[in-house]
C-alpha positions as CSV (number, residue, x, y, z in Angstrom):
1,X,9.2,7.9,4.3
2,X,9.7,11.2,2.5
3,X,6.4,10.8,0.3
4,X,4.1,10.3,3.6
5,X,5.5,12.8,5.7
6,X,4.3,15.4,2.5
7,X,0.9,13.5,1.6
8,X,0.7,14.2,5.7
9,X,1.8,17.8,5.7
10,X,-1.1,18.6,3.1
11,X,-4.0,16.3,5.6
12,X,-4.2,13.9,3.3
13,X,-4.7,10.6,4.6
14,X,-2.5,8.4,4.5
15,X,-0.6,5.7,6.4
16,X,2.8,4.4,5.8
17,X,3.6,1.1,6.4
18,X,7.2,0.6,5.4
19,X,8.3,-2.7,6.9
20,X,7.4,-5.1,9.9
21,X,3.2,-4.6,10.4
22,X,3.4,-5.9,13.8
23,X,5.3,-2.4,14.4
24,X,2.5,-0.8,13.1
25,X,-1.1,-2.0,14.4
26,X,-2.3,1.4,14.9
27,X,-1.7,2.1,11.3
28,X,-3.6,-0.9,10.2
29,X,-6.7,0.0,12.4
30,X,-7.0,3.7,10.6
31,X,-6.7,2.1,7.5
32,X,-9.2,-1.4,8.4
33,X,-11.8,1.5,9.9
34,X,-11.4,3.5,6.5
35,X,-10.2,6.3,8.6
36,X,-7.2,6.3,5.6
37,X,-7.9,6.2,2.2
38,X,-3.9,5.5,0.8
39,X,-1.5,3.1,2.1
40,X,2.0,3.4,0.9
41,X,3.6,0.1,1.0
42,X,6.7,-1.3,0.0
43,X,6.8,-4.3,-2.2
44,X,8.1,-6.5,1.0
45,X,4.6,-5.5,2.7
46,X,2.6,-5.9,0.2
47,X,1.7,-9.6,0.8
48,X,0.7,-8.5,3.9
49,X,-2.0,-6.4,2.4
50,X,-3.5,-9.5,0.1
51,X,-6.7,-9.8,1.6
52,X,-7.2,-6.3,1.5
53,X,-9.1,-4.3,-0.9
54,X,-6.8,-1.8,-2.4
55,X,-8.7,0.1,-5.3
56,X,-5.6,1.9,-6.0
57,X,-1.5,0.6,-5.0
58,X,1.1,2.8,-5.6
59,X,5.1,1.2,-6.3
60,X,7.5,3.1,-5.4
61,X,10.1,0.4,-5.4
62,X,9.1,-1.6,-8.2
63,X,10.6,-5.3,-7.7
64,X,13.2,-6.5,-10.2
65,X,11.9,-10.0,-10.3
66,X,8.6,-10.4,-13.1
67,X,7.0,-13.2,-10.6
68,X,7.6,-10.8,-7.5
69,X,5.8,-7.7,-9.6
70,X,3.1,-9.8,-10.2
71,X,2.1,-10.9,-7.0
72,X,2.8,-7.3,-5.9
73,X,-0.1,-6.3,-8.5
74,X,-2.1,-8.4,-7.6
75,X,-2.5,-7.0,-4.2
76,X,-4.1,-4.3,-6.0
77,X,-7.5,-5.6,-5.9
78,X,-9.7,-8.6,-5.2
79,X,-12.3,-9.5,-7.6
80,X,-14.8,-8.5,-8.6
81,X,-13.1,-5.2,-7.6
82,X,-10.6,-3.2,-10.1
83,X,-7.7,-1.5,-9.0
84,X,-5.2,1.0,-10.1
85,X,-1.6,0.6,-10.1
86,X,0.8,3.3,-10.1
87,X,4.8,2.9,-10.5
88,X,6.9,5.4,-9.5
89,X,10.5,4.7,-11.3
């Protein structure tokens, strides 16, 4: 993904998880030991981050479907936690 690979270039850090998390356990275990601070996501992956704590989620492919937006949203943050979203159109 063309946003990561910059984000990485500049040692920010940042995993990308674009698809398929079983392809990317290493990825999850920086970001489940806090070793990342952003995950970039897309909206098919984001159920897979439910249970996480995400203070702030950034959409760069906003879904089309109101329901599926939601429930990507809501992956923002678990209460009492408040998160940030960011879309990128």
């Amino acid at each position: 993904m063309w946003l990561c690979e910059q984000m990485q270039r500049q040692d920010l850090p940042v995993i990308c998880v674009p698809s398929k998390p079983f392809l990317h356990k290493s990825e999850f275990k920086k970001f489940n030991s806090a070793s990342s601070g952003i995950v970039l996501i897309s909206a098919k992956m984001a159920v897979h981050f439910k249970h996480k704590q995400i203070p702030v989620m950034v959409n760069f492919d906003v879904p089309t479907k109101a329901n599926r937006y939601r429930s990507v949203i809501g992956c923002s943050g678990v209460a009492p936690e408040n998160g940030i979203v960011i879309n990128l159109m």
